[in-house]
C-alpha positions in Angstrom: -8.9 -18.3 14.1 -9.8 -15.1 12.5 -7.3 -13.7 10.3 -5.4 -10.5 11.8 -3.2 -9.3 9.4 -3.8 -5.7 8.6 -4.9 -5.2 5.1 -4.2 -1.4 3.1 -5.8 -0.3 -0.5 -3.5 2.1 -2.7 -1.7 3.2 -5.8 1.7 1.8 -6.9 3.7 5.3 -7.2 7.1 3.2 -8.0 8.2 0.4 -9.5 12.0 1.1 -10.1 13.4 -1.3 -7.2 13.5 -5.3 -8.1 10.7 -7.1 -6.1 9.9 -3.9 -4.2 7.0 -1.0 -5.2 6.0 1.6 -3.1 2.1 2.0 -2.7 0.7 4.9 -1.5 -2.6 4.7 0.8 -4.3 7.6 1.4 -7.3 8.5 4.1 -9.8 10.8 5.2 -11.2 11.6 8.5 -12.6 14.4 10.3 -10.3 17.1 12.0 -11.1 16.4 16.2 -11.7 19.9 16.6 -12.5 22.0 13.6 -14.7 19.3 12.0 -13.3 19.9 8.3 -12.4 16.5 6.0 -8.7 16.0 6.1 -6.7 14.4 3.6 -3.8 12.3 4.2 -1.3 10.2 2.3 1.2 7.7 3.6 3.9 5.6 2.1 4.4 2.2 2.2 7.6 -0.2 0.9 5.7 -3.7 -0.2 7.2 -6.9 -1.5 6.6 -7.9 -5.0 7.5 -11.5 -5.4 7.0 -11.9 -9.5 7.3 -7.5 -10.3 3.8 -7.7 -11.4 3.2 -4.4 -10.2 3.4 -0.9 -12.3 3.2 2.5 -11.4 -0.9 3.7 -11.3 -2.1 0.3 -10.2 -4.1 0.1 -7.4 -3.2 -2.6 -5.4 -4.1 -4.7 -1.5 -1.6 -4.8 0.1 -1.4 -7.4 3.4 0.9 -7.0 6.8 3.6 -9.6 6.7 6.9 -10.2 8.2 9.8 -7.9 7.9 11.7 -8.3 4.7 14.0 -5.9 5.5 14.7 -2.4 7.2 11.8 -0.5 5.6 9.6 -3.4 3.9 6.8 -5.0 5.7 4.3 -5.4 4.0 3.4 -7.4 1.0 1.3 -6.9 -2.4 -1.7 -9.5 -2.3 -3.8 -8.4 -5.5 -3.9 -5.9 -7.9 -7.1 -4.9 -8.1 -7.1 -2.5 -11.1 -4.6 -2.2 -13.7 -3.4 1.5 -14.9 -4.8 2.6 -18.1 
């Protein structure tokens, strides 16, 4: 069975909570009707099982099951540590 989970690239902008960063992803896409390249930013609360994780890394981050209100999503590599 193909793997469904939902999979997000971004940069750790905090690492302050215990087991918890929050990555931001951001995206581009084309405005419907005036055609010009918008950029966009959300936030996203991921689980960080061993706090591996410091601000400026960019990191994968994987759908998962809720771990609480606001987390639901988990870190699954760090692709690039910050300099």
């Amino acid at each position: 069975m193909r793997e469904r989970r939902r999979r997000l690239v971004g940069l750790v902008t905090s690492d302050k909570m215990d087991k918890t960063v929050v990555v931001t992803v951001e995206r581009q896409y084309r405005h419907a009707l005036y055609g010009k390249v918008v950029r966009s930013a959300k936030k996203y609360m991921a689980h960080d099982e061993d706090n591996a994780c410091h601000a400026g890394d960019r990191v994968q981050i994987v759908e998962t099951r809720p771990y609480s209100r606001r987390k639901r999503w988990a870190v699954e590599q760090i692709l690039e540590r910050a300099a």
